[in-house]
Residue frames as a rotation matrix with the C-alpha (Angstrom) as fourth column:
UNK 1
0.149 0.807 -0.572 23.48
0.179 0.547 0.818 94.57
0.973 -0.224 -0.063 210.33
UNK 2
-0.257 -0.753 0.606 23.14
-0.671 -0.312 -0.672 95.44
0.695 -0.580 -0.425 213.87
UNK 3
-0.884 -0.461 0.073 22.93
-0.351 0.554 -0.755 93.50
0.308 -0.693 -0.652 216.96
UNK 4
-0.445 0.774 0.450 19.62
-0.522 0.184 -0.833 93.78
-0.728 -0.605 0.323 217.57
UNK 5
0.332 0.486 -0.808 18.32
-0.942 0.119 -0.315 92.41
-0.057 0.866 0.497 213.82
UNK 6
-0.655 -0.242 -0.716 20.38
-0.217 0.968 -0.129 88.89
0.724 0.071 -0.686 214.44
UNK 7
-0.992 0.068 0.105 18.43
-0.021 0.738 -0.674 88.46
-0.123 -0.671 -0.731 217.46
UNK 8
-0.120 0.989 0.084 15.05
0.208 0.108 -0.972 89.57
-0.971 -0.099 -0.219 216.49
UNK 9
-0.592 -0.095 0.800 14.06
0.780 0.183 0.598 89.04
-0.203 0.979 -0.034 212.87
UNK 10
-0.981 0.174 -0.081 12.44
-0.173 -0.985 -0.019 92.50
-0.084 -0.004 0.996 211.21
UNK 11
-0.326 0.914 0.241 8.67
0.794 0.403 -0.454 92.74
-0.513 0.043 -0.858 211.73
UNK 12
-0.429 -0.137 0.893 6.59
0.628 -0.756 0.186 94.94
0.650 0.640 0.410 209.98
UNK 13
-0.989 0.072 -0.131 6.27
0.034 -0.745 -0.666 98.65
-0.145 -0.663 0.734 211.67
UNK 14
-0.688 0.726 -0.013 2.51
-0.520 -0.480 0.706 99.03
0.506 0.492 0.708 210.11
UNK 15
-0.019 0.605 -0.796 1.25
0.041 0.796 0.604 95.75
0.999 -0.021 -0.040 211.30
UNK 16
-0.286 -0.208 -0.935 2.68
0.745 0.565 -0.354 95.83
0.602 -0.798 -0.007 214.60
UNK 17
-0.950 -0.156 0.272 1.54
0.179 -0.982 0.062 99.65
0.257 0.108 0.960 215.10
UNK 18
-0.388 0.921 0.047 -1.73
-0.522 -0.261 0.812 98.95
0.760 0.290 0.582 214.48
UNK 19
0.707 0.634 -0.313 -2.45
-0.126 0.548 0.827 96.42
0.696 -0.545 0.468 216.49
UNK 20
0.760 0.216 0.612 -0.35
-0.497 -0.414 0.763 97.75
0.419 -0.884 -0.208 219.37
UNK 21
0.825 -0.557 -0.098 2.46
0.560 0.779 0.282 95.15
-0.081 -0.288 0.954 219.63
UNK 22
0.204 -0.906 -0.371 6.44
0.270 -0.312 0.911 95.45
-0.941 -0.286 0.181 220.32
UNK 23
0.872 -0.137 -0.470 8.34
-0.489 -0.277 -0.827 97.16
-0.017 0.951 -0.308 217.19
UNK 24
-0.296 -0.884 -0.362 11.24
-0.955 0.266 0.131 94.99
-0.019 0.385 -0.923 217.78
UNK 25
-0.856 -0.115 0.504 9.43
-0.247 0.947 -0.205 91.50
-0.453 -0.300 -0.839 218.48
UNK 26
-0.475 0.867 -0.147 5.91
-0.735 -0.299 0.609 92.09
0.484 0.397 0.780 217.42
UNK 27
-0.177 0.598 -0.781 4.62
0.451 0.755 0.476 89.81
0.875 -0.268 -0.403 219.87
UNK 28
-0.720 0.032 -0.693 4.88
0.609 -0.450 -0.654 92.01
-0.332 -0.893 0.305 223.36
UNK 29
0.544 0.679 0.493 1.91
0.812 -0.574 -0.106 94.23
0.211 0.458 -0.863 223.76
UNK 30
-0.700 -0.600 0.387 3.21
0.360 -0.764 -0.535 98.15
0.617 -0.235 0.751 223.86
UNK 31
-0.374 0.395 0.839 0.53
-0.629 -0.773 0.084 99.78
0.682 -0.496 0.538 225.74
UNK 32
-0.789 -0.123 -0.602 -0.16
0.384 0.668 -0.638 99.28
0.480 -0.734 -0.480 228.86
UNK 33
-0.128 0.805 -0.580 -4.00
0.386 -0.498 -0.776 99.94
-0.914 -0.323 -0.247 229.37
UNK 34
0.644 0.469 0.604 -5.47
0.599 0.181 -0.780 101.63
-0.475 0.865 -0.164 226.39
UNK 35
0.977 0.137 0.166 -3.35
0.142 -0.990 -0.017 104.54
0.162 0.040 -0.986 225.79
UNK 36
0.409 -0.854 0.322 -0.10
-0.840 -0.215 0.498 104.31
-0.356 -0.474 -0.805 228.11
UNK 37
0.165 -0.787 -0.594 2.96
-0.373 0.508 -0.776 103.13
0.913 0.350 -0.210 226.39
UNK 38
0.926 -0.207 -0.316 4.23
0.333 0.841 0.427 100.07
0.177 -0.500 0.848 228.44
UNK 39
0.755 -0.520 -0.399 7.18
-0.273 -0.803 0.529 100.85
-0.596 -0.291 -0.749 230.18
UNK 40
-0.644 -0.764 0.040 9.02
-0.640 0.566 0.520 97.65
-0.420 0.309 -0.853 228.45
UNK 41
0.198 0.721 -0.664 7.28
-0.733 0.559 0.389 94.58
0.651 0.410 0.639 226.22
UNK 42
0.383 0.513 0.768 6.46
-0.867 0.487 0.106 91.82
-0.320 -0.707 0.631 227.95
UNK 43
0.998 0.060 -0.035 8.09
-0.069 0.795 -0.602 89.42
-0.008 0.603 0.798 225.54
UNK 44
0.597 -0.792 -0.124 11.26
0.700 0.591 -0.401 90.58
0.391 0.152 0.908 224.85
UNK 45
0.216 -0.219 -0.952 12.08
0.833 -0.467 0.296 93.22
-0.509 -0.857 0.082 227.36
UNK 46
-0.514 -0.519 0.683 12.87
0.657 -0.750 -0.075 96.30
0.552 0.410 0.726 224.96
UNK 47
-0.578 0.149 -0.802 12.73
0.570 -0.629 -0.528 99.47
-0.584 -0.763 0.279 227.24
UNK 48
0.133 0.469 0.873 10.49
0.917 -0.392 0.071 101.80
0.376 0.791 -0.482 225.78
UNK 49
0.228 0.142 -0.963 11.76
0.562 -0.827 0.011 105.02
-0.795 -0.543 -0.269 227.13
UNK 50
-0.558 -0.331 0.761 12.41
0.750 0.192 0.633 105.74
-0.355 0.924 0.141 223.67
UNK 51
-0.095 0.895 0.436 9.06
0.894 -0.116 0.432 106.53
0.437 0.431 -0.789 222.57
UNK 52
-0.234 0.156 -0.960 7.92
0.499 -0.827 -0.257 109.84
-0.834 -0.539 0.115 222.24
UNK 53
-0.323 0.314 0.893 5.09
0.925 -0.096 0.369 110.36
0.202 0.945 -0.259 219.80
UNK 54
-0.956 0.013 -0.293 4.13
0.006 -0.998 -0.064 114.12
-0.294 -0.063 0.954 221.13
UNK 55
-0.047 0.982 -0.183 0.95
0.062 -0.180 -0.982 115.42
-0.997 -0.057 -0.053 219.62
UNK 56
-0.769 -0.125 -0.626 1.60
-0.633 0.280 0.722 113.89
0.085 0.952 -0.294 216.14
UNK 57
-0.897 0.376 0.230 -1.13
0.318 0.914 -0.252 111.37
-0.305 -0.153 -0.940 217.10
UNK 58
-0.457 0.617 -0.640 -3.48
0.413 -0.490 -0.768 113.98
-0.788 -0.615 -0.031 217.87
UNK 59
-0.425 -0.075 -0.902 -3.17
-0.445 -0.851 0.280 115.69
-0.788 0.520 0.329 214.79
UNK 60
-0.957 0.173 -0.231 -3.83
-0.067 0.646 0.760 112.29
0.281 0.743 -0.607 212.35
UNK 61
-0.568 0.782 -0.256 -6.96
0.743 0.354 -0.569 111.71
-0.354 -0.513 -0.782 214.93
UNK 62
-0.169 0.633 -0.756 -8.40
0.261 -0.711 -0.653 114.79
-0.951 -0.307 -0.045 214.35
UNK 63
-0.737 -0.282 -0.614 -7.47
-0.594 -0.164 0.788 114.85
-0.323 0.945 -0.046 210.82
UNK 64
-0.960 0.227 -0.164 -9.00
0.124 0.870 0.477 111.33
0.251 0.438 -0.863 210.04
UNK 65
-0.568 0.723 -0.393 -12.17
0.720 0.205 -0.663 111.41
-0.399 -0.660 -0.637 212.67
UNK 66
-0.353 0.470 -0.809 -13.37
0.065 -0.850 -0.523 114.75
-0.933 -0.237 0.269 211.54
UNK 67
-0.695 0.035 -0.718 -13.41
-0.719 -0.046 0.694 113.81
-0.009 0.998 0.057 207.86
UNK 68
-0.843 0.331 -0.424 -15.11
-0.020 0.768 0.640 111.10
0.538 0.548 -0.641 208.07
UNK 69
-0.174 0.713 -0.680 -17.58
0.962 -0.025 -0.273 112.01
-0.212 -0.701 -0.681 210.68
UNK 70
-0.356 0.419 -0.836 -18.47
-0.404 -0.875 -0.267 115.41
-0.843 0.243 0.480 208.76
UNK 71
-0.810 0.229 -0.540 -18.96
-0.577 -0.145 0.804 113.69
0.106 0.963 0.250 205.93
UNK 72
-0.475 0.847 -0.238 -21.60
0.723 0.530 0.443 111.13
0.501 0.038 -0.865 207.40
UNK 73
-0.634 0.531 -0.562 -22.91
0.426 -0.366 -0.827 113.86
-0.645 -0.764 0.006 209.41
UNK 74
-0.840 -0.157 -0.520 -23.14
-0.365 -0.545 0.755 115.80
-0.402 0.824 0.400 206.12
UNK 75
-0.775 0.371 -0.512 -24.57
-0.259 0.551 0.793 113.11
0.577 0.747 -0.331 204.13
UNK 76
-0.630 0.686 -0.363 -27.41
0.776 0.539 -0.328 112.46
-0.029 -0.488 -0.872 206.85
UNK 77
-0.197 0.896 -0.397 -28.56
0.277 -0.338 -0.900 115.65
-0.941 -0.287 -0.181 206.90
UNK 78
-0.602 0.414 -0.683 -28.99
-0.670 -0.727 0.150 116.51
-0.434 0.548 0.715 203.39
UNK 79
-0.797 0.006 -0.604 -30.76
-0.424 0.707 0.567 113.05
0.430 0.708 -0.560 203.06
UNK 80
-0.237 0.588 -0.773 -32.84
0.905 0.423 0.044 112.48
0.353 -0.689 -0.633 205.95
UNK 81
-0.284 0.075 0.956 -32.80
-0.466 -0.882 -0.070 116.28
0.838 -0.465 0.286 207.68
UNK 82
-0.069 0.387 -0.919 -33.18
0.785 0.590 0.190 114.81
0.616 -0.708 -0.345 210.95
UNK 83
0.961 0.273 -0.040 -33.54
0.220 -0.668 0.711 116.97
0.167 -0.692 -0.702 214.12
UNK 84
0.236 -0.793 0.562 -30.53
-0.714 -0.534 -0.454 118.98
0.660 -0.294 -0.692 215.42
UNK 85
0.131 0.032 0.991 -30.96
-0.924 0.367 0.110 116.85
-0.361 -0.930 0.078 218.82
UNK 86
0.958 0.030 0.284 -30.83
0.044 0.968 -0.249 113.11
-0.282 0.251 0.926 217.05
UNK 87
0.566 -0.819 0.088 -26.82
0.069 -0.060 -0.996 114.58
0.821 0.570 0.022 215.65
UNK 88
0.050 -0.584 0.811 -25.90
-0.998 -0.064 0.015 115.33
0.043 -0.810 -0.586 219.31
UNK 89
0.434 0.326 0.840 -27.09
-0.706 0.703 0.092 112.17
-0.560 -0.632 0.535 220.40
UNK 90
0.928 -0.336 0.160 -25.77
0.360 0.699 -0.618 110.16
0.096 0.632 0.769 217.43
UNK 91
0.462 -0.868 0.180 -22.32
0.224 -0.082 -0.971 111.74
0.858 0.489 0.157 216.63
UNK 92
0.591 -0.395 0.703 -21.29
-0.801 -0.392 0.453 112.51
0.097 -0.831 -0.548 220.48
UNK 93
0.537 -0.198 0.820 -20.85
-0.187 0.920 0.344 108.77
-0.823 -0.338 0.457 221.06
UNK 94
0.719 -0.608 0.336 -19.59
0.676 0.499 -0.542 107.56
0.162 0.617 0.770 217.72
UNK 95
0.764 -0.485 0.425 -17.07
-0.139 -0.767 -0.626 110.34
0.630 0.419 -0.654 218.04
UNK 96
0.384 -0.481 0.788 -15.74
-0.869 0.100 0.485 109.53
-0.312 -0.871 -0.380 221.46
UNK 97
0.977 0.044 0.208 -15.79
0.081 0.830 -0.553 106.14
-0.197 0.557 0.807 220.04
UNK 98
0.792 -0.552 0.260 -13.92
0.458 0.257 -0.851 106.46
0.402 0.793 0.457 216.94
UNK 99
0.432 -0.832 0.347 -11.02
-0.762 -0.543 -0.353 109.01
0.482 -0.112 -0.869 218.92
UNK 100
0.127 -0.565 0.815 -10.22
-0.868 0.335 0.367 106.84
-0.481 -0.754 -0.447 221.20
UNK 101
0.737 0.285 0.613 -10.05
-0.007 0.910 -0.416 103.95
-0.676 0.302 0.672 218.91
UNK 102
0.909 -0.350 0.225 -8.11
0.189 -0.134 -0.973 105.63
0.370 0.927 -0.056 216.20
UNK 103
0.701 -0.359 0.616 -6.01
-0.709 -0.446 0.547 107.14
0.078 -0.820 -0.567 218.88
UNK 104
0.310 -0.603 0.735 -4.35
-0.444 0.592 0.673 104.07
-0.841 -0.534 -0.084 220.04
UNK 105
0.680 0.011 0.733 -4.06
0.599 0.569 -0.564 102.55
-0.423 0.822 0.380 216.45
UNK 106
0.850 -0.265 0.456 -2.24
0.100 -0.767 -0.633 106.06
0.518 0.584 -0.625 215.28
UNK 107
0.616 -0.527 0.585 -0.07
-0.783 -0.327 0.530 106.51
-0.088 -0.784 -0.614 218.26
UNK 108
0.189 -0.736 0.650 1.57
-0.156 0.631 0.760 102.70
-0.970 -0.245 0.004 218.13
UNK 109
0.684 -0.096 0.723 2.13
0.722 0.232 -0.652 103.25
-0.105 0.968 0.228 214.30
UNK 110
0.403 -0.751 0.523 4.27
-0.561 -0.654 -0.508 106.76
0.723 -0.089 -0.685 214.62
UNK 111
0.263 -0.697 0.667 6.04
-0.813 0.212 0.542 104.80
-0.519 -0.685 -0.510 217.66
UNK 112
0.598 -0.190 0.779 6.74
0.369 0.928 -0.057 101.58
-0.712 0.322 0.624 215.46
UNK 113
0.740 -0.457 0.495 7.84
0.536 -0.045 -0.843 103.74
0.407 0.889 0.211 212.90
UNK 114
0.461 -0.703 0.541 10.29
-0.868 -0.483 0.112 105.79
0.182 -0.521 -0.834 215.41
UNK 115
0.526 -0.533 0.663 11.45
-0.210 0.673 0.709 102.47
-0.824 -0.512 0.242 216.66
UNK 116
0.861 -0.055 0.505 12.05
0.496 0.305 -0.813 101.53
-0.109 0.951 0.291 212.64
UNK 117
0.491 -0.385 0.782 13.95
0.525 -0.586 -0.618 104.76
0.696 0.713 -0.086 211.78
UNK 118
-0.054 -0.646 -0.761 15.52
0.980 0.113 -0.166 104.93
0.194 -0.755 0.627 214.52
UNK 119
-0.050 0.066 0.997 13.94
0.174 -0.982 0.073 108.82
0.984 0.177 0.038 214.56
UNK 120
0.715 0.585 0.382 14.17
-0.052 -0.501 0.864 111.43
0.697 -0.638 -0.328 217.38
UNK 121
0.888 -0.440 0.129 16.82
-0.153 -0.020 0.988 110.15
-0.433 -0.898 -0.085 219.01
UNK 122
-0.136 -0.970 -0.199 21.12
-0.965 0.084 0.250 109.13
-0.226 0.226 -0.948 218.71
UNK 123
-0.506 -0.179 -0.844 20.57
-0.454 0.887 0.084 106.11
0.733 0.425 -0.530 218.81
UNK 124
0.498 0.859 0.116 17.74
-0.704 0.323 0.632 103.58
0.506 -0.396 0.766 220.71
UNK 125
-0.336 -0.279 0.900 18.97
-0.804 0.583 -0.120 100.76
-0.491 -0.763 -0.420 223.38
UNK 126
0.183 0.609 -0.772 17.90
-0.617 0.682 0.392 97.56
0.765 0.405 0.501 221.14
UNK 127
-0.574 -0.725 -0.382 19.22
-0.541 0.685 -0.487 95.32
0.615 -0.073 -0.785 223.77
């Protein structure tokens, strides 16, 4: 057991990922603005210089977003054929949307789960 589990019971990495919170307290927020990782949580001070999700985010985003936004694009036009000009106008926005949404949800899940598995690095500062 180490030091840092007696002082902060284990939260889950998924929950707290998603919805952006500390991976050792789950109550600090991690980002700071929509995007930027906080330098530290607000709650219980863990540094976050840790963190360092790279362009693993990117890759789920684009993965997820593009399925599902080819397949409603898809599925509109062979049902409706709309104009060419109503898909710009419709899928530009939801797209920006959904990246920047998924984005921040994806990103503080691969950094909860680095904080978990202690990946990427020797060893993480829990104190």
């Amino acid at each position: 057991m180490t030091e840092d589990n007696a002082h902060y019971p284990p939260v889950d990495p998924y929950t707290t990922g998603l919805l952006g919170r500390c991976p050792r307290c789950g109550n600090g927020n991690l980002f700071q603005g929509m995007l930027k990782v906080a330098p530290r949580c607000n709650a219980c001070g863990l540094d976050y210089s840790f963190v360092d999700a790279g362009d693993g985010p990117v890759v789920f985003v684009m993965l997820i977003v593009g399925f599902v936004l080819m397949g409603l694009a898809l599925w509109l036009e062979f049902t409706f054929s709309p104009p060419v000009w109503l898909h710009i106008v419709l899928w530009g926005p939801i797209s920006v949307g959904m990246v920047i949404i998924v984005q921040r949800m994806v990103k503080g899940l691969l950094i909860s789960l680095q904080y978990k598995n202690n990946a990427g690095q020797g060893t993480i500062d829990r104190g």
